[in-house]
VOBA-1610 file (N, C-alpha, C; in pm, whole numbers, padded with zeros to 5 digits, always signed):
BEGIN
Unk+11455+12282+08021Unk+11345+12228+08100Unk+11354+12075+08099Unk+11282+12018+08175Unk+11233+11881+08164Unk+11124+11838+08223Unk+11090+11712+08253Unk+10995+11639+08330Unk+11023+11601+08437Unk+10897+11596+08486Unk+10856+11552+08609Unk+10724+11478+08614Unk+10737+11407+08751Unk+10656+11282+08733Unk+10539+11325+08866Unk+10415+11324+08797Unk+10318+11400+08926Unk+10282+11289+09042Unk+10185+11315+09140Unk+10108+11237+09243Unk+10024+11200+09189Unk+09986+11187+09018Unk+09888+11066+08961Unk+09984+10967+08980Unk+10095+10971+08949Unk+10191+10841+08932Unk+10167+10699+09043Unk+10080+10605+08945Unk+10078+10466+09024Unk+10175+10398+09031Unk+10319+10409+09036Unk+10439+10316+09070Unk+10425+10190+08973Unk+10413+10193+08835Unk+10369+10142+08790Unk+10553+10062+08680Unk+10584+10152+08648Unk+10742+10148+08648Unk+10708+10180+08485Unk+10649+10190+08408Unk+10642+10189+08287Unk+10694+10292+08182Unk+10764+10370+08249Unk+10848+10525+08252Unk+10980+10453+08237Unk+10997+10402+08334Unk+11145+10355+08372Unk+11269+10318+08258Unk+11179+10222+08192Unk+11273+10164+08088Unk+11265+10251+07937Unk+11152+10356+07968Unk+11106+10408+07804Unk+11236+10533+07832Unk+11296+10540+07961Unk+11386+10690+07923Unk+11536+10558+07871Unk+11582+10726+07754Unk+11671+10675+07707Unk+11799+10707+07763Unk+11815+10769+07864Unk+11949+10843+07923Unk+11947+10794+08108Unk+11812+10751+08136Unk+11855+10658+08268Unk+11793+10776+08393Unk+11744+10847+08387Unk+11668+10979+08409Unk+11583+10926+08514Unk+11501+10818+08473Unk+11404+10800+08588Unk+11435+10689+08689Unk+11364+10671+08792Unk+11444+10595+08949Unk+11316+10594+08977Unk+11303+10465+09101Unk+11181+10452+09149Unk+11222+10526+09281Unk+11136+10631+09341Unk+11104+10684+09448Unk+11046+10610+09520Unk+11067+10658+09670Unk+11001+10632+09782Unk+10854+10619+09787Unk+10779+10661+09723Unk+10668+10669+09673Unk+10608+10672+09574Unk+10678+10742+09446Unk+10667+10754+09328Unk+10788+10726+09258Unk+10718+10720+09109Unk+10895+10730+09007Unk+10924+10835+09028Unk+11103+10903+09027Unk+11135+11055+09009Unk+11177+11025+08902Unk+11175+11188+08801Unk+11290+11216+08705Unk+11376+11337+08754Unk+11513+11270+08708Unk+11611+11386+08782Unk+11605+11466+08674Unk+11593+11578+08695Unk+11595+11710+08591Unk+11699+11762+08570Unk+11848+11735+08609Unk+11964+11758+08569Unk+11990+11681+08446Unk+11932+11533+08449Unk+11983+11415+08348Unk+11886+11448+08235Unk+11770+11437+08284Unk+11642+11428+08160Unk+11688+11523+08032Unk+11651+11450+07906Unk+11679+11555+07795Unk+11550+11580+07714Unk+11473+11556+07784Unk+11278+11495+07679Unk+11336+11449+07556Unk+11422+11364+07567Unk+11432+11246+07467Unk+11476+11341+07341Unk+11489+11443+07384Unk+11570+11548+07234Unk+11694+11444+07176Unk+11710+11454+07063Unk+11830+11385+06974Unk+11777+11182+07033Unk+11739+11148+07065Unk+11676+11036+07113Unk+11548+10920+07066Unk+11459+11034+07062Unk+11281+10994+06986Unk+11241+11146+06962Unk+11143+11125+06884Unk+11040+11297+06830Unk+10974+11329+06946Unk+10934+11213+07016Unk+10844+11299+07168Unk+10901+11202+07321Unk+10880+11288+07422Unk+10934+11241+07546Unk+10858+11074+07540Unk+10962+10952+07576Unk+10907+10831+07572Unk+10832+10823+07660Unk+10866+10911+07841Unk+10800+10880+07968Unk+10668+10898+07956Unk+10657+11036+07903Unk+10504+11063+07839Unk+10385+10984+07807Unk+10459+10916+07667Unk+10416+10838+07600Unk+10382+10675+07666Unk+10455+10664+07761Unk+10427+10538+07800Unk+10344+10478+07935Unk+10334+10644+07986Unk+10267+10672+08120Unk+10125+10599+08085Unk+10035+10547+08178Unk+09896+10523+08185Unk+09837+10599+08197Unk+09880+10691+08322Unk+09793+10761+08389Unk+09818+10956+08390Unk+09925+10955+08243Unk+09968+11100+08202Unk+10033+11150+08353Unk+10115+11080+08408Unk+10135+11150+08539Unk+10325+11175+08542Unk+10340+11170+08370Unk+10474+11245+08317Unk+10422+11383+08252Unk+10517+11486+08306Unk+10446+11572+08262Unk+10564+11754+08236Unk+10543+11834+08170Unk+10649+11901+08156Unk+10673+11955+08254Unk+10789+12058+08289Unk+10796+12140+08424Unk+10776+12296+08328Unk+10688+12351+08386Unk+10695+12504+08325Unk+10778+12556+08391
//
């Protein structure tokens, strides 16, 4: 699995630099995370950084 970045997302970029593998990109509208790259920061940090650094929780898991 991985993340994804919802339509709370204010383009705020603050995701961007917290991934450690280069995962997130600013979209046309929003940040994306590519879900091929993303690893939720496994072997990296104890919890996903995007998560953690979001304002507006608009990183979020994919069920």
């Amino acid at each position: 699995m991985s993340y994804r970045i919802s339509e709370e997302c204010i383009s705020c970029g603050a995701c961007e630099s917290e991934c450690p593998v280069g995962a997130i990109r600013e979209g046309d509208a929003l940040y994306v995370i590519d879900a091929t790259t993303c690893v939720e920061c496994k072997g990296h940090h104890d919890t996903p950084n995007c998560a953690a650094a979001c304002p507006v929780d608009a990183c979020v898991h994919c069920d």
